[in-house]
N, CA, C and O atoms as a GROMACS GRO file, in nm:
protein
  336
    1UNK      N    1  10.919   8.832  10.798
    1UNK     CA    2  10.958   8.832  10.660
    1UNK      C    3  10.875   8.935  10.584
    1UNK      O    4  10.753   8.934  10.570
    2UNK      N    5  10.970   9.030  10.535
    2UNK     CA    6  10.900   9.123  10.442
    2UNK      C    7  10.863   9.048  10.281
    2UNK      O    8  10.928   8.959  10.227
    3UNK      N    9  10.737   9.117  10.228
    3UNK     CA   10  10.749   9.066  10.050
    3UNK      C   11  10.814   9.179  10.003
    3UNK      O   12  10.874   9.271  10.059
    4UNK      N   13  10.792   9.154   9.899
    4UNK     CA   14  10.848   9.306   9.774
    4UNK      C   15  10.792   9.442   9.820
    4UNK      O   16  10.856   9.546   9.804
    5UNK      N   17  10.693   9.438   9.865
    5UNK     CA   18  10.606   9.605   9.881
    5UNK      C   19  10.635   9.645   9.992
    5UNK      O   20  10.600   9.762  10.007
    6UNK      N   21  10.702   9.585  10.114
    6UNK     CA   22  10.775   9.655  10.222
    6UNK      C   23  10.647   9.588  10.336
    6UNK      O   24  10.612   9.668  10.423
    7UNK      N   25  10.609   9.512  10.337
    7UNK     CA   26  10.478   9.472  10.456
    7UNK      C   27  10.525   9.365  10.483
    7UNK      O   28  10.629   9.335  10.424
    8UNK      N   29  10.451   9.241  10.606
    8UNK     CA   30  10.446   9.138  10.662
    8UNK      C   31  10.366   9.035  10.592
    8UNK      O   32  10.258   9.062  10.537
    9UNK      N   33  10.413   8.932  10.594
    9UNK     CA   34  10.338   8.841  10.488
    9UNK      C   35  10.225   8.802  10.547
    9UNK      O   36  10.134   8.769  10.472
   10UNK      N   37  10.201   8.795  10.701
   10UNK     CA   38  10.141   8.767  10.763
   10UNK      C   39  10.014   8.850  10.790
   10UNK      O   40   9.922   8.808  10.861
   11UNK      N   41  10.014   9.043  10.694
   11UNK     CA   42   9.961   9.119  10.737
   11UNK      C   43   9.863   9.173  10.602
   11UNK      O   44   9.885   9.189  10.482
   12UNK      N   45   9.758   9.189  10.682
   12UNK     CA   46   9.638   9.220  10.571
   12UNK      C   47   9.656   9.426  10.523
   12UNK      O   48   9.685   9.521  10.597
   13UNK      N   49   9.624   9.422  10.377
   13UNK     CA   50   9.648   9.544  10.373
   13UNK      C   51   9.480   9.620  10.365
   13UNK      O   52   9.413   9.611  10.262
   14UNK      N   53   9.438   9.681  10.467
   14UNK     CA   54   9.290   9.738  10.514
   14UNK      C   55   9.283   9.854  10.498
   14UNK      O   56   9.374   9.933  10.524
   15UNK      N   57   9.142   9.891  10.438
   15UNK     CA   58   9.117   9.996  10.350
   15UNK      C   59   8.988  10.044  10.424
   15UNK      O   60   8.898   9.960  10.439
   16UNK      N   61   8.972  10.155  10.465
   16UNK     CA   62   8.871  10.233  10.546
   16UNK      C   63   8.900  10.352  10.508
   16UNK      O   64   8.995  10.418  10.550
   17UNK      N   65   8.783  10.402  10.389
   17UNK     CA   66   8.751  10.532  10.355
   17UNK      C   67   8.879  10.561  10.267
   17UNK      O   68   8.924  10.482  10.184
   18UNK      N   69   8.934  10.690  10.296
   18UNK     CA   70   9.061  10.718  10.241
   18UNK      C   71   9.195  10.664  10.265
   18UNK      O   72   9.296  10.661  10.195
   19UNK      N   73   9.159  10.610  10.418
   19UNK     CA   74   9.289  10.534  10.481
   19UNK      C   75   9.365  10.434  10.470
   19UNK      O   76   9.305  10.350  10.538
   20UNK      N   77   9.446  10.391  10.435
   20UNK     CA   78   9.522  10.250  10.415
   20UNK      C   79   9.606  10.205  10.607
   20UNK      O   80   9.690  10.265  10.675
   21UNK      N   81   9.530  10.084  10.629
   21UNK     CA   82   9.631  10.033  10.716
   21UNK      C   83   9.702   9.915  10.698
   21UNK      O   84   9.724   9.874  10.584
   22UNK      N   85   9.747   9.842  10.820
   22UNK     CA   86   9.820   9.717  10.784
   22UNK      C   87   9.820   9.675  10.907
   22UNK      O   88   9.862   9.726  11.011
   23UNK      N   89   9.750   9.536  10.876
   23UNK     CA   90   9.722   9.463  11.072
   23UNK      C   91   9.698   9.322  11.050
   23UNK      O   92   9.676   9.293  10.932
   24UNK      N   93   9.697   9.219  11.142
   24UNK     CA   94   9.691   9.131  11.166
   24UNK      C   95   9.583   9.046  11.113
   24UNK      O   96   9.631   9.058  11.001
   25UNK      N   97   9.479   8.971  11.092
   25UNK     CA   98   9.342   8.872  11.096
   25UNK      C   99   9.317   8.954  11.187
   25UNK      O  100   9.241   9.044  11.150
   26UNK      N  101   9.357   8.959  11.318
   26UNK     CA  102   9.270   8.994  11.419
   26UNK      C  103   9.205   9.102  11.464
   26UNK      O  104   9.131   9.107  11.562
   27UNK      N  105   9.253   9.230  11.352
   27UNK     CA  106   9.256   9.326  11.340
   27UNK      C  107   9.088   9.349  11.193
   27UNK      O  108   9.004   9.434  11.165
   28UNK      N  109   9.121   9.241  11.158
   28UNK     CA  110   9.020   9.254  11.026
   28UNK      C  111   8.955   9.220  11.071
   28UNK      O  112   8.861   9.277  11.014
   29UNK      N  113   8.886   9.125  11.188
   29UNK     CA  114   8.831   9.058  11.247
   29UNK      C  115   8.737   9.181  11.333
   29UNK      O  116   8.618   9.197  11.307
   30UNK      N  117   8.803   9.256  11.430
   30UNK     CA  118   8.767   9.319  11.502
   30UNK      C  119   8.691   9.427  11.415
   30UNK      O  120   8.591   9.471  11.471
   31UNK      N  121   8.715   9.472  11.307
   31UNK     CA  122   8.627   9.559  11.222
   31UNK      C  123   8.470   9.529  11.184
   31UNK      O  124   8.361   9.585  11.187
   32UNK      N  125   8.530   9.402  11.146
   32UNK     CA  126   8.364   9.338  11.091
   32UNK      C  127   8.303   9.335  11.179
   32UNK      O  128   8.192   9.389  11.173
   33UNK      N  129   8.348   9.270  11.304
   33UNK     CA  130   8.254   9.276  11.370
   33UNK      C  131   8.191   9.418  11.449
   33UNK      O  132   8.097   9.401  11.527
   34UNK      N  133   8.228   9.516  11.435
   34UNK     CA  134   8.194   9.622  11.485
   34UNK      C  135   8.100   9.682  11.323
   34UNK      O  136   8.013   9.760  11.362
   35UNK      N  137   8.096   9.673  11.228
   35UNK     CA  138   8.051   9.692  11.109
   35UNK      C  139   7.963   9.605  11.128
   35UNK      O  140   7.865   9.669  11.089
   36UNK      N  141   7.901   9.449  11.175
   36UNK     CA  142   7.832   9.406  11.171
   36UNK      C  143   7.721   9.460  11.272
   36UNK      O  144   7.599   9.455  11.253
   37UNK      N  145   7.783   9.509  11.376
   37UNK     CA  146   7.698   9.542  11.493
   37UNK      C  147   7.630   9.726  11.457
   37UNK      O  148   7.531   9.782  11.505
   38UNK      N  149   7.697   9.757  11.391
   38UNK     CA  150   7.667   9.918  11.336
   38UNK      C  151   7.554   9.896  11.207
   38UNK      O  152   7.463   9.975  11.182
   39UNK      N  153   7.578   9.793  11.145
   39UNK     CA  154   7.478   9.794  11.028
   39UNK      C  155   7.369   9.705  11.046
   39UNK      O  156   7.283   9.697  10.958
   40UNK      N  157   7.362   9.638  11.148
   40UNK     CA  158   7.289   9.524  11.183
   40UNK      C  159   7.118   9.544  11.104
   40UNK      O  160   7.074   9.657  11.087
   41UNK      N  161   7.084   9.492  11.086
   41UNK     CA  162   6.965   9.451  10.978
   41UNK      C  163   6.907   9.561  10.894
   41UNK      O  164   6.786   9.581  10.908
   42UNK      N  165   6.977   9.640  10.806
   42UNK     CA  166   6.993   9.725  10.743
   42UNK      C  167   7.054   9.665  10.587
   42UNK      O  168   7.066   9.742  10.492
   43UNK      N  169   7.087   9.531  10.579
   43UNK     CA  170   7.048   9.500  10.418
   43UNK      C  171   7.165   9.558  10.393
   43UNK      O  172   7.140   9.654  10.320
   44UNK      N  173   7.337   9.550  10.425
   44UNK     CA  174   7.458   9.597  10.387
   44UNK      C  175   7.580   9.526  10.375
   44UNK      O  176   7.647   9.466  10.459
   45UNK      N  177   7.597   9.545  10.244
   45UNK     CA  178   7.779   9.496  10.264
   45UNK      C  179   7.844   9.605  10.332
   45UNK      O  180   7.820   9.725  10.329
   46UNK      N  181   7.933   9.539  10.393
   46UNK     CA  182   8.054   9.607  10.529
   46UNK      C  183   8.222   9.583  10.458
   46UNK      O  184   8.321   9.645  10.495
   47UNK      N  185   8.219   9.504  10.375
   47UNK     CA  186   8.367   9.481  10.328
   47UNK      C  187   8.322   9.329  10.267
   47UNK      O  188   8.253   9.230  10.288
   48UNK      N  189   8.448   9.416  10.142
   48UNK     CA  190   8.528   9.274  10.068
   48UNK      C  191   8.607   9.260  10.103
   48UNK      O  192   8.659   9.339  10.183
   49UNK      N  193   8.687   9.101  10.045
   49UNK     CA  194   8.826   9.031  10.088
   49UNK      C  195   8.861   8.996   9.985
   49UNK      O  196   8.802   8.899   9.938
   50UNK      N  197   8.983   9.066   9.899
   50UNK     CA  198   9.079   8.941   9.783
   50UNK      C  199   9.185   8.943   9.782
   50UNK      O  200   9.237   9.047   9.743
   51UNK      N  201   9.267   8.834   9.821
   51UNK     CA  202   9.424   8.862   9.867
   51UNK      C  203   9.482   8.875   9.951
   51UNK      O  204   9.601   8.841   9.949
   52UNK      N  205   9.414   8.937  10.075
   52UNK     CA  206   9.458   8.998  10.183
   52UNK      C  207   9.478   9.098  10.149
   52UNK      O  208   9.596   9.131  10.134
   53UNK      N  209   9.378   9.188  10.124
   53UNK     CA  210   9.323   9.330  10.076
   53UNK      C  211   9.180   9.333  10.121
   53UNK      O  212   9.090   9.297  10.046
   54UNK      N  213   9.157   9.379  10.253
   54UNK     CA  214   9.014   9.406  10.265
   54UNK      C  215   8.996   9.544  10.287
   54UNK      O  216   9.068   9.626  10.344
   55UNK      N  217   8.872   9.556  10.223
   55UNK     CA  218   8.797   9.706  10.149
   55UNK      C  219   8.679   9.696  10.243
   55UNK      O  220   8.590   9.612  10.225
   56UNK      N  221   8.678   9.780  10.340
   56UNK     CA  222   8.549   9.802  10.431
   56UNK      C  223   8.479   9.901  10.338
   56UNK      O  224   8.540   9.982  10.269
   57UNK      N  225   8.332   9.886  10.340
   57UNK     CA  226   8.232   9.969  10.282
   57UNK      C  227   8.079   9.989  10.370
   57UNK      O  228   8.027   9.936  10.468
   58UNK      N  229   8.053  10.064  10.301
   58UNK     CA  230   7.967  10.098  10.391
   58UNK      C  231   7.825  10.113  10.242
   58UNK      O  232   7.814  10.207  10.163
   59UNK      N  233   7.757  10.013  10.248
   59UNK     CA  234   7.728   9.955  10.107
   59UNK      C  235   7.574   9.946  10.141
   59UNK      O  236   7.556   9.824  10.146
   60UNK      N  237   7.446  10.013  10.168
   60UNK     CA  238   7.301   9.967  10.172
   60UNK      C  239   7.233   9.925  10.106
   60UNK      O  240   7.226  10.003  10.011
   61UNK      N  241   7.164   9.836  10.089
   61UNK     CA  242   7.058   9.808   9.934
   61UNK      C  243   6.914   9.790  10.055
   61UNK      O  244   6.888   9.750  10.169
   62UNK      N  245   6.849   9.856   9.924
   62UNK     CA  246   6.745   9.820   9.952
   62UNK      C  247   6.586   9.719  10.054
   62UNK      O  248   6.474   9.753  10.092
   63UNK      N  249   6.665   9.594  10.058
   63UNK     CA  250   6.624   9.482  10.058
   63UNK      C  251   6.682   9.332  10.058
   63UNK      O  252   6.804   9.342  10.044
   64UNK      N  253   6.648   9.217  10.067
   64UNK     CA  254   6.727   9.100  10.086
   64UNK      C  255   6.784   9.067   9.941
   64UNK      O  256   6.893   9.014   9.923
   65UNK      N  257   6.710   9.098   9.855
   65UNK     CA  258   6.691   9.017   9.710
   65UNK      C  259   6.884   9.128   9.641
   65UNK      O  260   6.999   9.089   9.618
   66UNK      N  261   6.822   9.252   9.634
   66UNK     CA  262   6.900   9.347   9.596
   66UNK      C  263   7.038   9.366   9.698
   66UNK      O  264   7.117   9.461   9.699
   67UNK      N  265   7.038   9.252   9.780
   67UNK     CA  266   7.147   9.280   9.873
   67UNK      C  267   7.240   9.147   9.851
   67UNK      O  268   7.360   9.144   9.876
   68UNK      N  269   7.144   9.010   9.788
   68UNK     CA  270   7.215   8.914   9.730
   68UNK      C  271   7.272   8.927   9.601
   68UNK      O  272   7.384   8.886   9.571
   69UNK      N  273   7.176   8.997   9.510
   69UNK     CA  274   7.250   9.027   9.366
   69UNK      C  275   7.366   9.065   9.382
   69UNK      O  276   7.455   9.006   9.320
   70UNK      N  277   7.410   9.218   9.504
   70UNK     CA  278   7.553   9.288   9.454
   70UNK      C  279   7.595   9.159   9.568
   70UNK      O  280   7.495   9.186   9.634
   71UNK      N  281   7.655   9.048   9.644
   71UNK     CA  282   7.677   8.978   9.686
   71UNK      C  283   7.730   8.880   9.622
   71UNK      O  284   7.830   8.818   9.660
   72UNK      N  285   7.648   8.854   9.493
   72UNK     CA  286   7.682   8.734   9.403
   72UNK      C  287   7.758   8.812   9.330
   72UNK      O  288   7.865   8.753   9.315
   73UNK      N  289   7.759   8.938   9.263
   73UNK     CA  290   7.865   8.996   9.170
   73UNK      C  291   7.971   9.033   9.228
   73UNK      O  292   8.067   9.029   9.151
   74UNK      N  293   8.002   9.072   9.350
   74UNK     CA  294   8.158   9.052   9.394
   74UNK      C  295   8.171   8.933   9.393
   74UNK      O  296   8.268   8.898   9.325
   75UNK      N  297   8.090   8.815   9.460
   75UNK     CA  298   8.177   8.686   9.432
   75UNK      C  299   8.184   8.618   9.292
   75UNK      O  300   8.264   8.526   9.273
   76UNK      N  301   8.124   8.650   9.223
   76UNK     CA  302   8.161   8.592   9.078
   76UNK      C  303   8.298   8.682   9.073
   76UNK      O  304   8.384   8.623   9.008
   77UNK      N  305   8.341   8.801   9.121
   77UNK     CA  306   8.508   8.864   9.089
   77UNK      C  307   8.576   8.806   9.187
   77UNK      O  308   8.671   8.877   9.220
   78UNK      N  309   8.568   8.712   9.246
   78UNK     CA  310   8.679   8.661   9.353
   78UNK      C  311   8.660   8.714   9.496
   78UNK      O  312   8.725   8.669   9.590
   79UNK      N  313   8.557   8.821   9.510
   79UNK     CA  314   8.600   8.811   9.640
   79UNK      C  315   8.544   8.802   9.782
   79UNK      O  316   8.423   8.824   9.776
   80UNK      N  317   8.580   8.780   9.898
   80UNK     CA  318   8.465   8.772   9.994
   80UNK      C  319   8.420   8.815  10.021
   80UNK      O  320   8.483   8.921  10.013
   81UNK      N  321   8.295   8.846  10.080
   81UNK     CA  322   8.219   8.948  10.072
   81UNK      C  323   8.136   8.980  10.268
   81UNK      O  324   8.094   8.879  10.323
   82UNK      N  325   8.127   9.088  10.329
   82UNK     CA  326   8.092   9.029  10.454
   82UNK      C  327   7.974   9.143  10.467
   82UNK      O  328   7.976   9.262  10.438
   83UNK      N  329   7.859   9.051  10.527
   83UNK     CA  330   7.746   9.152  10.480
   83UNK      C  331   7.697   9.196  10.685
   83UNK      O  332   7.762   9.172  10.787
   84UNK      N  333   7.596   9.245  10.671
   84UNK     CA  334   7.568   9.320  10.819
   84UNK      C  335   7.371   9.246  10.776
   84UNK      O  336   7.279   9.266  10.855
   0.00000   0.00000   0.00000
């Protein structure tokens, strides 16, 4: 079943850099975790989630403290947030 914008209802719309794709959970799945393993204790958000719109980033702070602040301000906007 298509919605209005021509995609799968079932399908997340994923955002890497300039690129737009369109894939499965399992597909969003397989990112993070390769973003988790690339940023691994380096104090980074790797991607948000709102809607089924996830926005991979490539996001460093500083430290633990400065890595919860921008953490809590995407989730005070709704969205999930997946850190490394």
């Amino acid at each position: 079943m298509f919605d209005s914008k021509g995609f799968k209802s079932k399908e997340y719309i994923i955002n890497v850099g300039n690129n737009t794709y369109y894939g499965e959970r399992s597909y969003v799945d397989a990112i993070i975790s390769t973003g988790k393993s690339a940023m691994k204790n380096k104090f980074a958000i790797i991607g948000v989630e709102k809607s089924k719109v996830v926005q991979f980033l490539n996001e460093p702070h500083g430290d633990k403290v400065e890595l919860d602040k921008a953490v809590e301000e995407y989730r005070s906007n709704g969205f999930r947030v997946y850190t490394a």
